[in-house]
N, C-alpha and C positions, 0 to 999 in steps of 0.2 A: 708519592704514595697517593691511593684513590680512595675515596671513601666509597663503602657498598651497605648499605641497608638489606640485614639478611632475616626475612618474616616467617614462622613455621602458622600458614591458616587452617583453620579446620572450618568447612562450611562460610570460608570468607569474612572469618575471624580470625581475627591478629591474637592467635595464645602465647607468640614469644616473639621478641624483637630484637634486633644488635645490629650498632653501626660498628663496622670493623674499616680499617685503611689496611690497604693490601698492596703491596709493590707489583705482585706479577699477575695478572688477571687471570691464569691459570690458576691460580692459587683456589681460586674462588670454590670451584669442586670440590673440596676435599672441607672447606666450612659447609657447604651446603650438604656432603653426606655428615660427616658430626651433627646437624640438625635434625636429620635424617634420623641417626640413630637415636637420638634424644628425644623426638616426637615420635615414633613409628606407632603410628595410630592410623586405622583404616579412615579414609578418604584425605588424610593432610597431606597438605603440599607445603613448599620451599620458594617462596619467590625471592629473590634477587634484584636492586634497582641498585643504577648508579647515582652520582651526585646529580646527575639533571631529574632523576625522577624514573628515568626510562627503563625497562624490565629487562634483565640480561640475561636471565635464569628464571623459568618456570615448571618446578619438573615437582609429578607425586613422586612420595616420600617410597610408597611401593615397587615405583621405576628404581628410584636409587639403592633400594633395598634388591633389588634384582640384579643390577651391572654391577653393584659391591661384589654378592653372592658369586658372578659370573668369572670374575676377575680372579 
């Protein structure tokens, strides 16, 4: 299992933070819409970092509110 540091920013402010360890790296999508839904405020985004620090995930909260919607 991986650990993923999952941040909801607004304006390049950290408003919510969680380390989560995930088995299938797929997984990851479906925490980062749950943040999604939890934050859906105009301009927040969802970053994503693994244990080294690296960004695996950068997407606004508006995109995922729209491929939710789409799906």
């Amino acid at each position: 299992m991986r650990p993923y540091d999952f941040e909801a920013l607004i304006d390049g402010t950290v408003v919510a933070a969680e380390r989560m360890r995930l088995s299938d790296p797929r997984s990851v999508w479906a925490e980062v819409e749950r943040l999604a839904r939890l934050h859906n405020e105009p301009g927040c985004k969802i970053r994503v970092t693994d244990e080294s620090g690296r960004i695996v995930v950068l997407t606004g909260v508006a995109s995922v509110m729209r491929m939710r919607r789409a799906a």
